[in-house]
PDBQT receptor file of N, H, CA, C and O in Angstrom, charges set to zero:
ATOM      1  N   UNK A   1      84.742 190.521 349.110  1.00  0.00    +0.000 N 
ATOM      2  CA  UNK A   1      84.126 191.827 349.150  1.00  0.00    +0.000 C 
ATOM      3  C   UNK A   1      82.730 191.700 349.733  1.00  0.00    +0.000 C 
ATOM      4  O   UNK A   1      81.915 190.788 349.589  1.00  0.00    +0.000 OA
ATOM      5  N   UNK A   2      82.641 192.910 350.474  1.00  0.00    +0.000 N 
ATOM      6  H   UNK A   2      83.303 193.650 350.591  1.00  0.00    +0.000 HD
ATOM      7  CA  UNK A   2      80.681 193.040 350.858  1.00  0.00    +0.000 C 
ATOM      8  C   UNK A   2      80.602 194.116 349.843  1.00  0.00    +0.000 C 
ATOM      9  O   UNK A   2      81.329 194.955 349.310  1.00  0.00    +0.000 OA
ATOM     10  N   UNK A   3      79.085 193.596 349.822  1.00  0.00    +0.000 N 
ATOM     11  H   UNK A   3      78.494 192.914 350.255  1.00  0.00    +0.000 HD
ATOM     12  CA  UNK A   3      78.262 194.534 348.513  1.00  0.00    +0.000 C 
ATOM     13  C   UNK A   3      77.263 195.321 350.112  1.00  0.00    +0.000 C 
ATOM     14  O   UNK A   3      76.709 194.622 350.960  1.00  0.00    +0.000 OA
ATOM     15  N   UNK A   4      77.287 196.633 350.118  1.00  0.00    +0.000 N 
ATOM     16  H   UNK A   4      77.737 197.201 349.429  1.00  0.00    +0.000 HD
ATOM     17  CA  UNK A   4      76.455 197.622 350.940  1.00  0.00    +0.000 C 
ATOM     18  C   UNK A   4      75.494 197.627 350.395  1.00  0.00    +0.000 C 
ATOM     19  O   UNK A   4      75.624 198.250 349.341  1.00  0.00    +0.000 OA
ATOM     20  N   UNK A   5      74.143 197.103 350.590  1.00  0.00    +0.000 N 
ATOM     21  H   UNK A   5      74.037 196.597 351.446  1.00  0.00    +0.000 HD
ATOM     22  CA  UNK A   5      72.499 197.808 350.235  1.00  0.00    +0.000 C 
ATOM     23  C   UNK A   5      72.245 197.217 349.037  1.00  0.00    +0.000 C 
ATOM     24  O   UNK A   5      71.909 198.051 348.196  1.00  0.00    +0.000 OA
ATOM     25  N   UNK A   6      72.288 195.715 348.501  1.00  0.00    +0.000 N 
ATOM     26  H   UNK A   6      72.561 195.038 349.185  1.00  0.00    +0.000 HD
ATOM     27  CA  UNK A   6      72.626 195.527 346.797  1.00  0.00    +0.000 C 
ATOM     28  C   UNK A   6      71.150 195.682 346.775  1.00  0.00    +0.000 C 
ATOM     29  O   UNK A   6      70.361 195.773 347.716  1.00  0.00    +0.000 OA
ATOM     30  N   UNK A   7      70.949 195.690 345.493  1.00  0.00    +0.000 N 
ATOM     31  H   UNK A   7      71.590 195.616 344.729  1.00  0.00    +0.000 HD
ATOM     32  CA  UNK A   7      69.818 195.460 344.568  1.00  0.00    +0.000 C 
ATOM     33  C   UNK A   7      70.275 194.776 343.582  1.00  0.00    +0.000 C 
ATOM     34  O   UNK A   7      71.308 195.050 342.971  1.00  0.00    +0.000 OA
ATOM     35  N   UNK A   8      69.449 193.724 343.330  1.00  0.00    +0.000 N 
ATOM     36  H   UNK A   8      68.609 193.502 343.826  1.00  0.00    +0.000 HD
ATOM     37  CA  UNK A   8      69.256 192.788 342.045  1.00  0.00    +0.000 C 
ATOM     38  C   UNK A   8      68.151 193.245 340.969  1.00  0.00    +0.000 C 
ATOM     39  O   UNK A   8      66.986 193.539 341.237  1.00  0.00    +0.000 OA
ATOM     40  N   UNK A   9      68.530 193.245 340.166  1.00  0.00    +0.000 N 
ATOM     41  H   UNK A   9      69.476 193.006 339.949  1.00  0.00    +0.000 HD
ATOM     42  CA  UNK A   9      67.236 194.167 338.953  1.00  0.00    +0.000 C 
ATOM     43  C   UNK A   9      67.398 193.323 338.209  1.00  0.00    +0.000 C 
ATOM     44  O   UNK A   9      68.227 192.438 338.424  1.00  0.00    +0.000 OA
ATOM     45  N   UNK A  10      66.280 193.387 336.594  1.00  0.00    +0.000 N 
ATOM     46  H   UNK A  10      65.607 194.106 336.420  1.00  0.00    +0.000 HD
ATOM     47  CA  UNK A  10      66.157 192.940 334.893  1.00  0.00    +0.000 C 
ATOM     48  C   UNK A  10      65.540 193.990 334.319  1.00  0.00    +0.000 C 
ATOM     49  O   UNK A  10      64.564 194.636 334.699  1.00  0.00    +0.000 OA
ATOM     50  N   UNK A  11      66.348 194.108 333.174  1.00  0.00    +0.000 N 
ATOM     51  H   UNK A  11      67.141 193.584 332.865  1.00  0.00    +0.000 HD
ATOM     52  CA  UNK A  11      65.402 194.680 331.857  1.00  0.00    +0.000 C 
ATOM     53  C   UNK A  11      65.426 193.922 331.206  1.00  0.00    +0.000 C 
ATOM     54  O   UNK A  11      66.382 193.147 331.196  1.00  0.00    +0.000 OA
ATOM     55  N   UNK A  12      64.285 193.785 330.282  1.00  0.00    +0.000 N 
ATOM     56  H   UNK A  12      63.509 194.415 330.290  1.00  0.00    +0.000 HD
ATOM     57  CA  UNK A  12      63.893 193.152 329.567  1.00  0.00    +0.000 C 
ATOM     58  C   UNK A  12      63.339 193.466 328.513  1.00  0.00    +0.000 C 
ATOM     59  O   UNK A  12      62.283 194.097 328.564  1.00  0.00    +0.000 OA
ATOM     60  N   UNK A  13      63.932 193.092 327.243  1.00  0.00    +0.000 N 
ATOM     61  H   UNK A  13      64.789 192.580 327.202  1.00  0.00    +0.000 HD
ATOM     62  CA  UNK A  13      63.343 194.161 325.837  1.00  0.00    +0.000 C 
ATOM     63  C   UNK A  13      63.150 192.596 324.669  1.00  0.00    +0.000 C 
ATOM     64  O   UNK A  13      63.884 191.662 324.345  1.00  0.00    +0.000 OA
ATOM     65  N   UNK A  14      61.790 193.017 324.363  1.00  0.00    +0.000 N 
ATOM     66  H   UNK A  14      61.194 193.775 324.626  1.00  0.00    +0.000 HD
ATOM     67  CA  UNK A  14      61.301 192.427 323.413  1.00  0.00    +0.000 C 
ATOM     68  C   UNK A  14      61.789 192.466 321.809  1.00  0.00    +0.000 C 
ATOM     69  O   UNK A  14      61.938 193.412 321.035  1.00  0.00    +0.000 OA
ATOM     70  N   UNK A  15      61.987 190.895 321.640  1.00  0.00    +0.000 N 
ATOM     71  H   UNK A  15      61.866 190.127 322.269  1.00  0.00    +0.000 HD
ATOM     72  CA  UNK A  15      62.307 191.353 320.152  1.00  0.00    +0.000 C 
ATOM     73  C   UNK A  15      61.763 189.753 319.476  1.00  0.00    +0.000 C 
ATOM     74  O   UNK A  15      61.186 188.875 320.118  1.00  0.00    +0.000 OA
ATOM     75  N   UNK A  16      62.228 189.697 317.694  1.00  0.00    +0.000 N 
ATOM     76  H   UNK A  16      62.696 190.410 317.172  1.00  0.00    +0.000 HD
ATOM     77  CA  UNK A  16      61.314 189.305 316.956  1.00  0.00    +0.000 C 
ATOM     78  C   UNK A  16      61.328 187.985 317.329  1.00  0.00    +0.000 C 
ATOM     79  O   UNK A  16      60.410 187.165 317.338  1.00  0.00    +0.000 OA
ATOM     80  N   UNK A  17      62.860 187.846 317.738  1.00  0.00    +0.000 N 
ATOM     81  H   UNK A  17      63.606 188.512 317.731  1.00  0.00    +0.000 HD
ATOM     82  CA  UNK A  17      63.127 185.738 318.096  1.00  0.00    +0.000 C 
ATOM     83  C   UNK A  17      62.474 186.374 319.763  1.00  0.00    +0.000 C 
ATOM     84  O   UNK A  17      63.260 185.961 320.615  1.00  0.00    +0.000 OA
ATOM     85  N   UNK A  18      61.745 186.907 320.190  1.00  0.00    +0.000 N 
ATOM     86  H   UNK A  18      61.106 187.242 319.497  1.00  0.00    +0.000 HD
ATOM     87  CA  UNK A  18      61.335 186.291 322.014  1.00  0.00    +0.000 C 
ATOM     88  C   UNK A  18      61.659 187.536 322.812  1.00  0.00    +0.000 C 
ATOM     89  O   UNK A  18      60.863 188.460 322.643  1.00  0.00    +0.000 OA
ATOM     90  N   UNK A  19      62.816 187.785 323.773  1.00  0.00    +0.000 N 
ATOM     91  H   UNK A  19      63.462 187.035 323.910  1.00  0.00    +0.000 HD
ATOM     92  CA  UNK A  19      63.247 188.647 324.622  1.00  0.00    +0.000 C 
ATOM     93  C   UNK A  19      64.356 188.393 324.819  1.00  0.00    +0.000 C 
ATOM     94  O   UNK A  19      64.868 187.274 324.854  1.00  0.00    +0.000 OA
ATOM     95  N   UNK A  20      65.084 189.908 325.042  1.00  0.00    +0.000 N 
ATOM     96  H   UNK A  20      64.667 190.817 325.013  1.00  0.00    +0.000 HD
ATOM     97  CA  UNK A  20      66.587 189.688 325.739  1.00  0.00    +0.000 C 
ATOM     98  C   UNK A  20      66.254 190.410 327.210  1.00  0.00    +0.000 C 
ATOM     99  O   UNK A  20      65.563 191.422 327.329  1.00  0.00    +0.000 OA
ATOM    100  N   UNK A  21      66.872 189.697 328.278  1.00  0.00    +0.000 N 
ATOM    101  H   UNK A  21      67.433 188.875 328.181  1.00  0.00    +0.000 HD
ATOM    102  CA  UNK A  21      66.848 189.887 329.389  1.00  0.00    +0.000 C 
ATOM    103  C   UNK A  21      68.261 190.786 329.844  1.00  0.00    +0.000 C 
ATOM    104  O   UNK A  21      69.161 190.601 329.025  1.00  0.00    +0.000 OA
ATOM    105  N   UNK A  22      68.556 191.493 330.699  1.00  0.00    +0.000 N 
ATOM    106  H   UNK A  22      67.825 191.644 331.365  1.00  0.00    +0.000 HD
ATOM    107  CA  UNK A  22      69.928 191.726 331.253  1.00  0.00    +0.000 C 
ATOM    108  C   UNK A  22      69.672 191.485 332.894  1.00  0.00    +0.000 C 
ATOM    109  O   UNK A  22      68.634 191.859 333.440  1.00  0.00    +0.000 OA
ATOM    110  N   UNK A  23      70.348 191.065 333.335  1.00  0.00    +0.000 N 
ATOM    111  H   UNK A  23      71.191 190.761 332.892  1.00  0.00    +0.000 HD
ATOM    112  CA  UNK A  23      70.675 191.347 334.458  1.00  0.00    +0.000 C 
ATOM    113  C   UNK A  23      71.373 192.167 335.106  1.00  0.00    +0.000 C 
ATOM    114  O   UNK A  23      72.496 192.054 334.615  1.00  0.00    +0.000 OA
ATOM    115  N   UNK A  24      71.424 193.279 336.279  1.00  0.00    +0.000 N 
ATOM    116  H   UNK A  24      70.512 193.371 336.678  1.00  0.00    +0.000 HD
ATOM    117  CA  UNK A  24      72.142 194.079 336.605  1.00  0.00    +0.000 C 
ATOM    118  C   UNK A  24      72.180 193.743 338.246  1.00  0.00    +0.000 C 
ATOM    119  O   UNK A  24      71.155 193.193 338.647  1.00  0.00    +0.000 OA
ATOM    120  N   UNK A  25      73.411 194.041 339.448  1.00  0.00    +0.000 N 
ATOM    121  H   UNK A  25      74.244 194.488 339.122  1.00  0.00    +0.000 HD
ATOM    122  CA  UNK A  25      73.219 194.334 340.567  1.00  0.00    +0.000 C 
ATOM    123  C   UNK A  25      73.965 195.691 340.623  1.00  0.00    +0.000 C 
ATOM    124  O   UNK A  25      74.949 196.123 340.022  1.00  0.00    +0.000 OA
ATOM    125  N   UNK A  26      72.950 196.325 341.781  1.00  0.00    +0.000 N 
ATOM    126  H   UNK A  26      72.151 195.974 342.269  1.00  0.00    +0.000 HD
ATOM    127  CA  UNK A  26      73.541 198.166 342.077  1.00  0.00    +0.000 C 
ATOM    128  C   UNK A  26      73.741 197.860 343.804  1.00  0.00    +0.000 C 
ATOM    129  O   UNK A  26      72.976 197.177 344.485  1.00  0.00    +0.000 OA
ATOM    130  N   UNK A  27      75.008 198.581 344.292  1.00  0.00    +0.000 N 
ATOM    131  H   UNK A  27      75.629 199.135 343.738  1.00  0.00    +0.000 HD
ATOM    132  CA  UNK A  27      75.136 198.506 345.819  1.00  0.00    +0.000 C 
ATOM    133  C   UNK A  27      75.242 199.870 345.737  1.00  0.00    +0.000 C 
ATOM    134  O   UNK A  27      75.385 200.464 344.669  1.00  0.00    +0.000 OA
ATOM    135  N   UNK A  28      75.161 200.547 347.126  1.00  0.00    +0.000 N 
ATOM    136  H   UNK A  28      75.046 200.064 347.993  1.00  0.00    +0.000 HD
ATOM    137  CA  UNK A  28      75.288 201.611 347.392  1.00  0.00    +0.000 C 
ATOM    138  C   UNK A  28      77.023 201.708 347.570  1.00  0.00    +0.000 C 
ATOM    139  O   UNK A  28      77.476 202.694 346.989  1.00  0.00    +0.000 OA
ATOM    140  N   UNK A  29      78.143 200.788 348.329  1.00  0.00    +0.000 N 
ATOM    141  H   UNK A  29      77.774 199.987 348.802  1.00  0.00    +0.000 HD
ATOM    142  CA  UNK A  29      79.327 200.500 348.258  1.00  0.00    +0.000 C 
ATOM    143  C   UNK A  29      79.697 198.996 348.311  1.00  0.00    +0.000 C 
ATOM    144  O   UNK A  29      79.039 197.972 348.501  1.00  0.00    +0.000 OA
ATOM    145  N   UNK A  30      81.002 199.257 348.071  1.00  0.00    +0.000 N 
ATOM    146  H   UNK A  30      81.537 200.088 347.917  1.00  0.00    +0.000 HD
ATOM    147  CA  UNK A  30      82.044 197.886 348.258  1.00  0.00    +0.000 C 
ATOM    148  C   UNK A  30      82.807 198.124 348.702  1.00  0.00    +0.000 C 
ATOM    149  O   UNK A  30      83.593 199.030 348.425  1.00  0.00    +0.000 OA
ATOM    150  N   UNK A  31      82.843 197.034 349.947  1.00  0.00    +0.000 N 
ATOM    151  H   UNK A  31      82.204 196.299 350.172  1.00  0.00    +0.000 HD
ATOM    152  CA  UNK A  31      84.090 196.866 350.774  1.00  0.00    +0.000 C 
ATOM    153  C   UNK A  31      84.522 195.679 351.001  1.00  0.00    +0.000 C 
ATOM    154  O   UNK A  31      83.789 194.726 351.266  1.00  0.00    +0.000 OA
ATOM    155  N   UNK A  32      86.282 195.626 350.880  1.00  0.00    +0.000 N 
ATOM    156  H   UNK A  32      86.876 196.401 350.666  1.00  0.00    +0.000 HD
ATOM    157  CA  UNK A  32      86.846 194.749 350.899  1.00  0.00    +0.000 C 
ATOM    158  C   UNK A  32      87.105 194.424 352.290  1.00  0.00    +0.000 C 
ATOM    159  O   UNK A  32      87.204 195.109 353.308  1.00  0.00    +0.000 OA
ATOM    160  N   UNK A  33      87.215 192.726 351.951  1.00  0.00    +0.000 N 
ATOM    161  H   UNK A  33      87.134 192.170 351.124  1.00  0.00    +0.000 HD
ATOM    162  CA  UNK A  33      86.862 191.457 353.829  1.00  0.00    +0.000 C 
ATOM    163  C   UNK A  33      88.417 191.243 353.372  1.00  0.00    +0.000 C 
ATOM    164  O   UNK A  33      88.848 191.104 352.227  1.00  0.00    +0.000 OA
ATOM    165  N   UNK A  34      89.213 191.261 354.756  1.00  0.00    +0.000 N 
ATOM    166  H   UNK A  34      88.863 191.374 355.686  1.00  0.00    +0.000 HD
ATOM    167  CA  UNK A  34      90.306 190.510 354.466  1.00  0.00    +0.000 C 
ATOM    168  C   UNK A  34      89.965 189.185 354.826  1.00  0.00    +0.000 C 
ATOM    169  O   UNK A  34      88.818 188.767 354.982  1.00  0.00    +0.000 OA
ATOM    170  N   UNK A  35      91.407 188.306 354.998  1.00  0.00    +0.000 N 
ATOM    171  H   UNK A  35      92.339 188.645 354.872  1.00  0.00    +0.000 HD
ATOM    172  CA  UNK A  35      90.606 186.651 355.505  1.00  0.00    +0.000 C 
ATOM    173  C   UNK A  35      89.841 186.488 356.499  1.00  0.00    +0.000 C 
ATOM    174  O   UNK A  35      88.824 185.795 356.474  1.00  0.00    +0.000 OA
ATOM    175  N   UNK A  36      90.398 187.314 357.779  1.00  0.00    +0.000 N 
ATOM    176  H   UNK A  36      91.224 187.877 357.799  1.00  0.00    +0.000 HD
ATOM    177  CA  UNK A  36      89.828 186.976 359.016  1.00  0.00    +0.000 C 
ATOM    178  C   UNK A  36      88.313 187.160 358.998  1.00  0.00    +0.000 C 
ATOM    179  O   UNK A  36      87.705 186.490 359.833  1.00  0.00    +0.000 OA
ATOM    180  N   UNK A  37      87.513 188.040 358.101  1.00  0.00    +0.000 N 
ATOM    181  H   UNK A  37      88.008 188.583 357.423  1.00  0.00    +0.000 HD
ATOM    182  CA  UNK A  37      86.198 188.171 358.128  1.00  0.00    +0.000 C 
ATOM    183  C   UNK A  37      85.985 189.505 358.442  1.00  0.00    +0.000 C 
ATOM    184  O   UNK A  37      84.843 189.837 358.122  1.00  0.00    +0.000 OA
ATOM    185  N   UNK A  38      86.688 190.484 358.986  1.00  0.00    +0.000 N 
ATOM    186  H   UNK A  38      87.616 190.214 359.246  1.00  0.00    +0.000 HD
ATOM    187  CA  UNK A  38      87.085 191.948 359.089  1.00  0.00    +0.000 C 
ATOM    188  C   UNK A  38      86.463 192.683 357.822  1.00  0.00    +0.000 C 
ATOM    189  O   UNK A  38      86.369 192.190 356.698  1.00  0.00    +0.000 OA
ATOM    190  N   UNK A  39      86.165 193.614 358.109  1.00  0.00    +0.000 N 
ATOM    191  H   UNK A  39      86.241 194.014 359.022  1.00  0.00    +0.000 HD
ATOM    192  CA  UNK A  39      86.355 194.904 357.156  1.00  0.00    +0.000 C 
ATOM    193  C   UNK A  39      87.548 195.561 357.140  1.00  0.00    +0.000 C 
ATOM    194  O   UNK A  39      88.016 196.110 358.137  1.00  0.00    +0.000 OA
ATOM    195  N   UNK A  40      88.100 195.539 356.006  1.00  0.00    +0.000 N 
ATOM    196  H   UNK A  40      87.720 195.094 355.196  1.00  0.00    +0.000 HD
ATOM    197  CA  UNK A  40      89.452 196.865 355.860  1.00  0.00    +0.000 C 
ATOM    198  C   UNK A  40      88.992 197.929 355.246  1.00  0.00    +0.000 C 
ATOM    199  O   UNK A  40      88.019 197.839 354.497  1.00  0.00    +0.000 OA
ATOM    200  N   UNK A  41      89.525 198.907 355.439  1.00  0.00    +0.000 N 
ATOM    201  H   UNK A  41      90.315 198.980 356.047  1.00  0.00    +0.000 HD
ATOM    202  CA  UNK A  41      89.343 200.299 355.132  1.00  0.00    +0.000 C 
ATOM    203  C   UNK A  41      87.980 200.932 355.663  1.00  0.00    +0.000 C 
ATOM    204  O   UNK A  41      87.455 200.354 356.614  1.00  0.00    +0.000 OA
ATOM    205  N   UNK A  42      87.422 201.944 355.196  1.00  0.00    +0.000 N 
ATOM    206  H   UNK A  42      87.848 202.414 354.423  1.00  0.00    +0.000 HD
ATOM    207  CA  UNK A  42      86.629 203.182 355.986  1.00  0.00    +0.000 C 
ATOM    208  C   UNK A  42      85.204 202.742 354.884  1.00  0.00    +0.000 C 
ATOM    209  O   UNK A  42      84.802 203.277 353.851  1.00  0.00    +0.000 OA
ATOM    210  N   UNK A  43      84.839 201.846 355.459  1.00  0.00    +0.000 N 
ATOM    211  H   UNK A  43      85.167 201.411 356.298  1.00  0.00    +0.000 HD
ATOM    212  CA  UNK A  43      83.098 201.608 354.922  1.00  0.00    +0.000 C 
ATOM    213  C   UNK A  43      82.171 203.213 355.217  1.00  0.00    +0.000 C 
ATOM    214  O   UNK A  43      82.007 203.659 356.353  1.00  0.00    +0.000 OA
ATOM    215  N   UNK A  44      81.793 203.713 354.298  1.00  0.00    +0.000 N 
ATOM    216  H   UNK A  44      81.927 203.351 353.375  1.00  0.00    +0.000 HD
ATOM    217  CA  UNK A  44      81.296 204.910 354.405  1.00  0.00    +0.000 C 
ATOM    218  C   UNK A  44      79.774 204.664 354.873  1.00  0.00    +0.000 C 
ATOM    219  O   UNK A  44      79.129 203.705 354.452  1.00  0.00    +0.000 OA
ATOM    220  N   UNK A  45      79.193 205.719 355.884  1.00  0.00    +0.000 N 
ATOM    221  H   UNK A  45      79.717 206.498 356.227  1.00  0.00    +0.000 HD
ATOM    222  CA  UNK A  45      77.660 205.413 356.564  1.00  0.00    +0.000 C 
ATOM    223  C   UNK A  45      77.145 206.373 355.174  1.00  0.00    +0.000 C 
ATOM    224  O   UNK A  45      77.646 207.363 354.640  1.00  0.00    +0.000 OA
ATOM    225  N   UNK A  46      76.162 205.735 354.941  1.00  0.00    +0.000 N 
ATOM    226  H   UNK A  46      75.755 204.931 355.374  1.00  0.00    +0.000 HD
ATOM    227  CA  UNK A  46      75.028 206.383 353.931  1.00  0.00    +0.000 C 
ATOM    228  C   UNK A  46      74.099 206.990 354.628  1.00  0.00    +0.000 C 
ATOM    229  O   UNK A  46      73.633 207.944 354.006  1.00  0.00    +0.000 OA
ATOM    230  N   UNK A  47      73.634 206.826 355.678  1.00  0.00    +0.000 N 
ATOM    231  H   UNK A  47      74.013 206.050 356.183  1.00  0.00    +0.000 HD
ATOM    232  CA  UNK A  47      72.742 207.549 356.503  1.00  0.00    +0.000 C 
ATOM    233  C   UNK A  47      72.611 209.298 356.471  1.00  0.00    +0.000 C 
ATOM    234  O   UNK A  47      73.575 210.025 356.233  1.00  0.00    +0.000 OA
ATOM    235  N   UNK A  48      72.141 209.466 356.569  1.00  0.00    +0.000 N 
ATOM    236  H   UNK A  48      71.358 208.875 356.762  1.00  0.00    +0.000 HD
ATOM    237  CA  UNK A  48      71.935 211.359 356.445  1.00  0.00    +0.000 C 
ATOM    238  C   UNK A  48      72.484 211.532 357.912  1.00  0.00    +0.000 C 
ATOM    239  O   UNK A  48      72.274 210.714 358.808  1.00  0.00    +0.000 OA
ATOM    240  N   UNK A  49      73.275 212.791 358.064  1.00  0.00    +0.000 N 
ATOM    241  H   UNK A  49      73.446 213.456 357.336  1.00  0.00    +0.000 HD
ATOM    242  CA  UNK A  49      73.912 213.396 359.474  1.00  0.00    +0.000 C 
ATOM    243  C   UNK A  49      73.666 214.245 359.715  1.00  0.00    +0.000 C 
ATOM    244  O   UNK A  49      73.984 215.162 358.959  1.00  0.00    +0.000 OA
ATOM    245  N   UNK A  50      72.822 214.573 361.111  1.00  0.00    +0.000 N 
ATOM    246  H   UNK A  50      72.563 213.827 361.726  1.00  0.00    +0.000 HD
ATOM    247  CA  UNK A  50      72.264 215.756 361.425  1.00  0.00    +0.000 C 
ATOM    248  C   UNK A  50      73.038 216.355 362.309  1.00  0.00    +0.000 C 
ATOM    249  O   UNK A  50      73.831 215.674 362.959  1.00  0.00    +0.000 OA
ATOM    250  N   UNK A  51      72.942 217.867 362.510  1.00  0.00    +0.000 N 
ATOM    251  H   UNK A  51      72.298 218.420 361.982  1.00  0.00    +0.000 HD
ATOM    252  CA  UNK A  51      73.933 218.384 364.122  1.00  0.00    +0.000 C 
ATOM    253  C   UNK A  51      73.251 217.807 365.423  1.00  0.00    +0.000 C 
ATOM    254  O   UNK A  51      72.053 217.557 365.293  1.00  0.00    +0.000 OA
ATOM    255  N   UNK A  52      73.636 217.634 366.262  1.00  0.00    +0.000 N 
ATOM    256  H   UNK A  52      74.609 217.837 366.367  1.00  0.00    +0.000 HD
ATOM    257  CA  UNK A  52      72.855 216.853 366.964  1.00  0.00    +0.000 C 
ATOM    258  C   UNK A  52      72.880 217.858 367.870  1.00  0.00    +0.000 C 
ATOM    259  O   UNK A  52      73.906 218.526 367.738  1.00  0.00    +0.000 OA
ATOM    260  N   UNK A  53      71.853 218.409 369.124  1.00  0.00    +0.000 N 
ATOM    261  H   UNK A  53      71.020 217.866 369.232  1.00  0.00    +0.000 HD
ATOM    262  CA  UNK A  53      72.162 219.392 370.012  1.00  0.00    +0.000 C 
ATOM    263  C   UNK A  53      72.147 218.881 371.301  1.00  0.00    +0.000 C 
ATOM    264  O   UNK A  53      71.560 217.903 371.762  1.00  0.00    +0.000 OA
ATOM    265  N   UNK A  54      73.047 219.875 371.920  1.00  0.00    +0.000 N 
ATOM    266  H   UNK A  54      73.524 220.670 371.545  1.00  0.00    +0.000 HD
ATOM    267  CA  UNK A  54      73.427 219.328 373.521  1.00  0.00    +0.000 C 
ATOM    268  C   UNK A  54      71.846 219.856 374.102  1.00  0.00    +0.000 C 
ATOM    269  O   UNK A  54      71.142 220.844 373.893  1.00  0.00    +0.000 OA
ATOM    270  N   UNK A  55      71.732 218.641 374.919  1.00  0.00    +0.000 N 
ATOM    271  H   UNK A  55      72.303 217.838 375.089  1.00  0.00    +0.000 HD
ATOM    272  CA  UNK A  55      70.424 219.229 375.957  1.00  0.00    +0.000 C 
ATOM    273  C   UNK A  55      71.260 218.891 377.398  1.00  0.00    +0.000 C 
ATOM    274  O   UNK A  55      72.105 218.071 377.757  1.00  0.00    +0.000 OA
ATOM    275  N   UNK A  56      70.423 220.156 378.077  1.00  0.00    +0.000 N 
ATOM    276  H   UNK A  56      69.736 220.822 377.785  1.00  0.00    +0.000 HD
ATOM    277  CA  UNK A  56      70.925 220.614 379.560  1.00  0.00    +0.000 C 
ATOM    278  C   UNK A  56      69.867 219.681 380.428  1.00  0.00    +0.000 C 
ATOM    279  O   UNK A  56      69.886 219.708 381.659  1.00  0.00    +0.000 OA
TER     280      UNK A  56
């Protein structure tokens, strides 16, 4: 799988023995690699889409 746009994060909350940490990662999508190294299926653009206008 590709991870689209990841972010790696921690929270971290204090307590009486020290801290507990979490770890989290957030992607914007996932898409599955077949073997060849390909993308399968319809990886979605996150980008904003504007109308675009014809110029003469």
């Amino acid at each position: 799988v590709e991870l689209i746009n990841p972010v790696a994060d921690t929270v971290a909350n204090a307590n009486y023995r020290g801290a507990d940490v979490e770890w989290y990662i957030k992607a914007d999508d996932i898409v599955l690699k077949n073997k060849g190294g390909q993308l399968t299926g319809n990886p979605q653009n996150h980008a904003p889409q504007g109308q675009q206008k014809n110029q003469k």
